[in-house]
C-alpha positions as CSV (number, residue, x, y, z in Angstrom):
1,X,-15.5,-24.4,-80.7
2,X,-18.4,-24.4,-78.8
3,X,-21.7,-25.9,-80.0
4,X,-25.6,-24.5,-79.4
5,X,-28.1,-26.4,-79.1
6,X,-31.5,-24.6,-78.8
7,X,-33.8,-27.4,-78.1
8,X,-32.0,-29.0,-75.8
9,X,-30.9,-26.6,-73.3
10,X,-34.7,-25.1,-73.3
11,X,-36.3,-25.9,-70.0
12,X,-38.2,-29.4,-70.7
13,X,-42.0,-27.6,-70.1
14,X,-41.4,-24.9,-72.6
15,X,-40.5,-27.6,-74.9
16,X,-44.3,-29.3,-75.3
17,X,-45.4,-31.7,-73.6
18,X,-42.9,-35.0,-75.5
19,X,-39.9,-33.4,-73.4
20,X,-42.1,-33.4,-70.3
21,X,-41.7,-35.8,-67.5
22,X,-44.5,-38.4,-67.3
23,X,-46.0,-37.2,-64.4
24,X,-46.4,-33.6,-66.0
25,X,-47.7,-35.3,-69.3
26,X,-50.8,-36.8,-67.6
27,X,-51.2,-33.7,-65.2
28,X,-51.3,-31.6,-69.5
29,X,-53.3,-34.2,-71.0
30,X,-55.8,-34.1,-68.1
31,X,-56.0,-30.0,-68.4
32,X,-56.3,-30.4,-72.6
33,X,-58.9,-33.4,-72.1
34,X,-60.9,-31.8,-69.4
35,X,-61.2,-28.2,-71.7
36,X,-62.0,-30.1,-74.9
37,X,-64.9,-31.8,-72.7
38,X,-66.1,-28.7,-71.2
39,X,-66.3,-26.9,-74.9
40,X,-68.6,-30.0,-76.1
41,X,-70.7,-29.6,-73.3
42,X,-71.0,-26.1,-73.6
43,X,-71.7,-26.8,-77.0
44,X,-74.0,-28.8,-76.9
45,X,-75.8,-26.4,-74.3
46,X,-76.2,-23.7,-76.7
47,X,-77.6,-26.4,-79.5
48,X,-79.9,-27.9,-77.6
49,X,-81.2,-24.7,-76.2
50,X,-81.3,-23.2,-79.3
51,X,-83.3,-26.4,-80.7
52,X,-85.6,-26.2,-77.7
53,X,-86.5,-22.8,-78.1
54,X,-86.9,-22.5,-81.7
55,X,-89.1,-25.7,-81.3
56,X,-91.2,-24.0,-78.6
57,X,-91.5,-20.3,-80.7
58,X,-92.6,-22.8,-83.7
59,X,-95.4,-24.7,-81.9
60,X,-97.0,-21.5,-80.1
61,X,-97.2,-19.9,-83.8
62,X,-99.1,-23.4,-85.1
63,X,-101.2,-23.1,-82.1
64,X,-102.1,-19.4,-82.5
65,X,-102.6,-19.5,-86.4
66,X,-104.8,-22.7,-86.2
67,X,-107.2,-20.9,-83.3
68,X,-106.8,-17.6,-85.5
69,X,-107.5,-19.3,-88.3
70,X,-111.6,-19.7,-87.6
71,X,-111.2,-15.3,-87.8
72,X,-110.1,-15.5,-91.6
73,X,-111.2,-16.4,-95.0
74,X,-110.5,-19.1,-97.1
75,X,-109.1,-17.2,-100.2
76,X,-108.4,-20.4,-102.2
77,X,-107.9,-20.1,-105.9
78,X,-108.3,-16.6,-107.8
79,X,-110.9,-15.0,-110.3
80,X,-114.2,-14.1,-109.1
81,X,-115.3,-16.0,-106.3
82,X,-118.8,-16.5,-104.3
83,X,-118.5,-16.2,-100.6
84,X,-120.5,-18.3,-97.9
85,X,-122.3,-16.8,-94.7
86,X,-123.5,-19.3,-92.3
87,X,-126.6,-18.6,-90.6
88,X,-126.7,-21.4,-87.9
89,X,-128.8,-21.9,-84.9
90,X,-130.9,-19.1,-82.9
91,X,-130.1,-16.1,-83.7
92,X,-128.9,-13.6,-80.8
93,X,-126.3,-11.7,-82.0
94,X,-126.5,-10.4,-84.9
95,X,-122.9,-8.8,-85.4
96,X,-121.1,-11.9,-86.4
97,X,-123.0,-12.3,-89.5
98,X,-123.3,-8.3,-90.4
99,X,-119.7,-8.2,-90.4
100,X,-119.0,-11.1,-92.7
101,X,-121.9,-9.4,-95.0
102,X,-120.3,-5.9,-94.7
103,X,-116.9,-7.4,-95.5
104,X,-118.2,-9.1,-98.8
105,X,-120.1,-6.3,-99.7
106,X,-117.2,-4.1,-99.9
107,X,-115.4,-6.7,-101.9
108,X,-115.2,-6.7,-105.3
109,X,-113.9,-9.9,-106.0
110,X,-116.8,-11.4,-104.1
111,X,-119.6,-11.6,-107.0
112,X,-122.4,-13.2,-105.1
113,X,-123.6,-14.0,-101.6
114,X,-125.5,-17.4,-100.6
115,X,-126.6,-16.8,-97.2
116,X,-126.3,-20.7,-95.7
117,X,-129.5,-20.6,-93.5
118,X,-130.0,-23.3,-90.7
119,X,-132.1,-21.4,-88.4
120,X,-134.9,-21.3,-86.2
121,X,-135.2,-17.8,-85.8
122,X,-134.3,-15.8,-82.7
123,X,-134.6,-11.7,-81.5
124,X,-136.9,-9.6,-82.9
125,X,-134.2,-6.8,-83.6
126,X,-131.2,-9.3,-83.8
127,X,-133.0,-10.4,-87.0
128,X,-134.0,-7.0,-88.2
129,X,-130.3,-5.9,-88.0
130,X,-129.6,-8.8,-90.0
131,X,-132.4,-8.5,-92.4
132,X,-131.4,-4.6,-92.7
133,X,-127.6,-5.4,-94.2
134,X,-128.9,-7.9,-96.4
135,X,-131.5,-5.1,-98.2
136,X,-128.7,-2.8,-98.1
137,X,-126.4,-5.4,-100.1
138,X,-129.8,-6.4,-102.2
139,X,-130.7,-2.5,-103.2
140,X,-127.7,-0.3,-102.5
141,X,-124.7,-2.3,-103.5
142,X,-126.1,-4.6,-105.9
143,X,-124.7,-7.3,-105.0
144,X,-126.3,-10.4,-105.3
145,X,-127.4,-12.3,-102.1
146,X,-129.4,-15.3,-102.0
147,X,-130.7,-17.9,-99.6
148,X,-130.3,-21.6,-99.0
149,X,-132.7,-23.2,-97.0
150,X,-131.1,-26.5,-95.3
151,X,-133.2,-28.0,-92.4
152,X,-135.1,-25.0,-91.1
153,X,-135.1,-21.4,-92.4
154,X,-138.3,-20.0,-89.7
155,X,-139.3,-16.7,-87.9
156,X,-136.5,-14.5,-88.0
157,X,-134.2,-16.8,-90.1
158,X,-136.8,-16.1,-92.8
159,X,-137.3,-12.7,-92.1
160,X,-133.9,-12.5,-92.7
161,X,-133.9,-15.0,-95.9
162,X,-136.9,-12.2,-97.3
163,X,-134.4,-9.3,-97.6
164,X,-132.1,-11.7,-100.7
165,X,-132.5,-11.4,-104.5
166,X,-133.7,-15.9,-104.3
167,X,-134.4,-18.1,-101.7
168,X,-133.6,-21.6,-102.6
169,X,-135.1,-24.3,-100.4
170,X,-135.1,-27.8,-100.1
171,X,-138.6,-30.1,-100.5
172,X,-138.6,-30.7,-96.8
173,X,-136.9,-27.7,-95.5
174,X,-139.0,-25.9,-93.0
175,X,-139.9,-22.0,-93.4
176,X,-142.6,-19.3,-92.6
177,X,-143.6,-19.0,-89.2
178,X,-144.2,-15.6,-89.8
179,X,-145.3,-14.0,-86.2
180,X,-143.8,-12.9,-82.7
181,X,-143.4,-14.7,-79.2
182,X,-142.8,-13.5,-75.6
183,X,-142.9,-15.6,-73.0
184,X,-141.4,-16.4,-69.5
185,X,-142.0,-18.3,-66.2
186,X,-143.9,-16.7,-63.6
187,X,-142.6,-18.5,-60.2
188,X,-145.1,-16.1,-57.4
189,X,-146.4,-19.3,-56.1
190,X,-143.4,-21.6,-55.6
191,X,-142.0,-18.0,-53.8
192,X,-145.3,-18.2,-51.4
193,X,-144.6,-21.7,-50.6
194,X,-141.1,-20.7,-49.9
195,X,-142.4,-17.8,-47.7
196,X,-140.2,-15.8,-49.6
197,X,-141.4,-11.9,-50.7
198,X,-140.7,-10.1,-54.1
199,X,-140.2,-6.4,-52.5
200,X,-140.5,-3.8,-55.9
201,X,-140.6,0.0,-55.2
202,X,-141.3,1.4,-59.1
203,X,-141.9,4.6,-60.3
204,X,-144.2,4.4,-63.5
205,X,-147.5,1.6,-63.7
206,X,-146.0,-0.3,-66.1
207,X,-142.5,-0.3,-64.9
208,X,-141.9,-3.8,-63.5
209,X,-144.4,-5.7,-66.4
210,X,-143.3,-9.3,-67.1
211,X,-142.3,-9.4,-63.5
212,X,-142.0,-13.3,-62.8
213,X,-143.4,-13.2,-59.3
214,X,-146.8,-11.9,-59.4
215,X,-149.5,-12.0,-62.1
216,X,-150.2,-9.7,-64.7
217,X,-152.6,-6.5,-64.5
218,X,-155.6,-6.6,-67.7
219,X,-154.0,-3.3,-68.5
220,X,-150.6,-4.6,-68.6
221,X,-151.4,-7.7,-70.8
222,X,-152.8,-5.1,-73.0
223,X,-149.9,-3.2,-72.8
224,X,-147.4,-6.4,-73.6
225,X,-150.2,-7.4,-76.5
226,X,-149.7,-3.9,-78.4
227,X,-146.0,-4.1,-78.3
228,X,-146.3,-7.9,-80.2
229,X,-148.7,-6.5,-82.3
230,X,-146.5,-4.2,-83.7
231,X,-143.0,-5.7,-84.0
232,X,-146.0,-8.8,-85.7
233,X,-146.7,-5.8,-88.3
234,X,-142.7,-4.8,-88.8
235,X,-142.3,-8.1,-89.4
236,X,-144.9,-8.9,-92.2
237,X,-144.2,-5.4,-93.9
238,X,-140.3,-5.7,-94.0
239,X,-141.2,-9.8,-95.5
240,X,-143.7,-8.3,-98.2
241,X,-141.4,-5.9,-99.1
242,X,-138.3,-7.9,-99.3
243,X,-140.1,-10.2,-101.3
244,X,-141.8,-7.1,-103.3
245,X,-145.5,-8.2,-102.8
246,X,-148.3,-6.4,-100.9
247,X,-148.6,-6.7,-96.8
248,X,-152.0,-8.6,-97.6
249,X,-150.6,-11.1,-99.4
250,X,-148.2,-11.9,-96.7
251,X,-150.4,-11.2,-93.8
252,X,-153.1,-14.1,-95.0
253,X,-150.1,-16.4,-94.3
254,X,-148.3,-14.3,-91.2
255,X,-150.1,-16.6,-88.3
256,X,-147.3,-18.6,-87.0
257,X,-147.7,-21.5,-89.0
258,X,-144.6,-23.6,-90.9
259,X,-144.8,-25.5,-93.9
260,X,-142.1,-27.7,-96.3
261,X,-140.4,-26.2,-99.0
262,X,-142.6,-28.0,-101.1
263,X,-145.7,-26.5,-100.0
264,X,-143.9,-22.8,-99.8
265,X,-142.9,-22.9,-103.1
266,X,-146.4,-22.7,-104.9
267,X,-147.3,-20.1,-101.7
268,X,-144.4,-17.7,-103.4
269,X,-142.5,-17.7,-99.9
270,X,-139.4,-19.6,-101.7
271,X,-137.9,-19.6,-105.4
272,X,-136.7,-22.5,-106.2
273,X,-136.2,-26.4,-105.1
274,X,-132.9,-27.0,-104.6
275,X,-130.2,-27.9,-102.0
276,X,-126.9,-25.7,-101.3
277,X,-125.0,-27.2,-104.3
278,X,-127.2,-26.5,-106.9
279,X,-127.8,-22.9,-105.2
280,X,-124.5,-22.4,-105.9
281,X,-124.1,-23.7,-109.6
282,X,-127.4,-21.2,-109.9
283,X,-126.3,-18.4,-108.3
284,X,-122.6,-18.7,-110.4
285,X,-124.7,-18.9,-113.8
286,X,-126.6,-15.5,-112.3
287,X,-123.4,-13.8,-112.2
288,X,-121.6,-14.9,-114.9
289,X,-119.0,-17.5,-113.2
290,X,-118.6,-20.1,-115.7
291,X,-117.1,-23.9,-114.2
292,X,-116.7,-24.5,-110.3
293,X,-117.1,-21.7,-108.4
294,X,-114.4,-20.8,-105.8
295,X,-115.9,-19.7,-102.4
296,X,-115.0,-18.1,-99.6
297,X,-116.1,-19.0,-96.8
298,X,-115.9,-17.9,-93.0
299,X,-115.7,-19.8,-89.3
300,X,-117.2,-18.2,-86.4
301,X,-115.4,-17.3,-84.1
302,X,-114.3,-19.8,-81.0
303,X,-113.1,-19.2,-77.3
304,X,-110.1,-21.6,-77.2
305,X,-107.4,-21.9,-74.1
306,X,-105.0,-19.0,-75.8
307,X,-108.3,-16.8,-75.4
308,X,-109.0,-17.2,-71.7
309,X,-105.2,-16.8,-70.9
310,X,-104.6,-13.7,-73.4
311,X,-107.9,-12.9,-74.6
312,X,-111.5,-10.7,-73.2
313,X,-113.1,-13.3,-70.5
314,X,-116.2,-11.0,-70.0
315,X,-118.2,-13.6,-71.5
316,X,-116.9,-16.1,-68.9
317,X,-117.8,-13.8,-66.2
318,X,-121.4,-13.8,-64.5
319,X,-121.1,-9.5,-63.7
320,X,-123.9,-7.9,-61.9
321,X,-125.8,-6.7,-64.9
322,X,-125.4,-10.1,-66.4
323,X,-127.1,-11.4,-63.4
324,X,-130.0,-8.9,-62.8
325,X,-130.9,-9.1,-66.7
326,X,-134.4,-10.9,-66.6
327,X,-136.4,-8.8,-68.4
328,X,-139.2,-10.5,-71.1
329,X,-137.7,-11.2,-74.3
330,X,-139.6,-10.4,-78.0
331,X,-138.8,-13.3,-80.4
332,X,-138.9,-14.0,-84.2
333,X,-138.6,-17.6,-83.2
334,X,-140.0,-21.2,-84.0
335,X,-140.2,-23.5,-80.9
């Protein structure tokens, strides 16, 4: 009777690789060794990738929240809060600061406003715009807007300080400096030692007044004189009547001169002595916060490296208007 056996009379490869010869085994175990290392590689490809890029998407959203960041609030804590505009340096524009004011306004959350003023003063209308959302929030909104004095609150700073429900000021802050200032270089004579010539074609006498290369006319001093003499009565009328006196009472006062917060104070041009935290403590009382007030606060903004490559770089750019822009300034402004 005959016998079977599967196993054995199967072809030796089809068997695995035991029943192969040892030169086949090595030439299998080579193939399986070879694959297994190639699928770790390729495994380790796709990790590491994976890691690299998720590591990369991670630090550019760091890097874009932190220089976003500076754009938004600080909405720490909850209840009512009092919110912080800084009004720091010369002031130029003015749309920075209206926006932050407009924003608070409109929230009602936000129970009080200390305007943070460190500020020599700057434009004539810069400071008017300013001055003009602050007597809106004063008068129309309601909502209460004070002013800290820190080192200097002059010129337009203080025009701008005039428009809030208290100014708060420190002994030797500096304020007032109630008047108007134009002034530029006039350079005709270096340009006749250079042999140089100004060549002006105008239509209109007083077209090309404040031109820095020649002198002025009688008539056009007169002319430039009038124009400061009336932004000089804007500005007095607009400080009597944020502070809700008579023009006389501020024009007596409205020559240009500074004095300290302690010299102000009996003067009526501040409130109170006291320095930013004891504004605040005063200005929470005011409106019925009780304990540590929570503020809000805002950053200006800040051109940072993600800006030049993604952002507007007009302000980087010297264009042609930039360039030919030398007209005479007007200036709420203590130098």
């Amino acid at each position: 009777m005959a016998r079977f056996y599967p196993y054995y009379n199967t072809p030796a490869r089809d068997r695995g690789p035991a029943a192969l010869p040892m030169t086949e085994k090595r030439d299998t175990l080579t193939l399986l060794m070879a694959s297994n290392k190639g699928s770790r590689v390729f495994l380790w490809v796709v990790l590491g990738g994976g890691a690299f890029f998720f590591f990369v998407a991670v630090l550019f959203v760091i890097v874009y929240a932190a220089v976003r960041s500076d754009n938004r609030a600080d909405f720490g804590g909850f209840g009512d809060r009092i919110a912080v505009v800084d009004l720091d340096g010369v002031i130029v524009d003015p749309k920075i600061v209206v926006d932050q004011l407009k924003k608070y306004g409109d929230d009602s959350s936000i129970k009080a406003i200390v305007l943070h003023i460190n500020s020599p003063g700057g434009g004539a209308a810069a400071s008017e715009e300013i001055y003009r959302e602050v007597r809106r929030l004063r008068d129309e909104k309601h909502k209460r807007i004070v002013a800290s004095i820190e080192t200097v609150g002059a010129s337009g700073a203080y025009y701008v300080a005039s428009a809030t429900n208290k100014i708060y000021a420190n002994e030797a802050s500096i304020v007032g400096s109630i008047g108007v200032i134009a002034e530029w270089y006039n350079y005709g004579d270096l340009i006749k030692w250079a042999k140089l010539k100004q060549i002006t074609l105008k239509a209109g006498e007083f077209k090309d007044t404040g031109s820095p290369t020649r002198d002025m006319t009688p008539a056009e001093k007169a002319y430039m004189q009038a124009l400061i003499d009336d932004m000089h009565q804007q500005f007095i009328h607009n400080v009597a009547a944020g502070r809700k006196v008579q023009d006389d009472q501020i024009k007596g006062i409205a020559d240009g001169r500074v004095w300290t917060g302690r010299q102000a104070m009996p003067m009526k041009l501040i409130d109170q002595i006291a320095d930013f935290q004891a504004a605040v403590e005063d200005t929470a009382k005011s409106v019925g916060i009780h304990g540590e007030p929570t503020l809000v606060t805002a950053q200006p903004d800040r051109k940072s490296l993600l800006d030049l490559l993604f952002g507007d770089v007009s302000d980087f750019i010297p264009d042609r208007a930039k360039l030919m822009q030398s007209n005479v300034g007007f200036y709420y402004l203590w130098k």
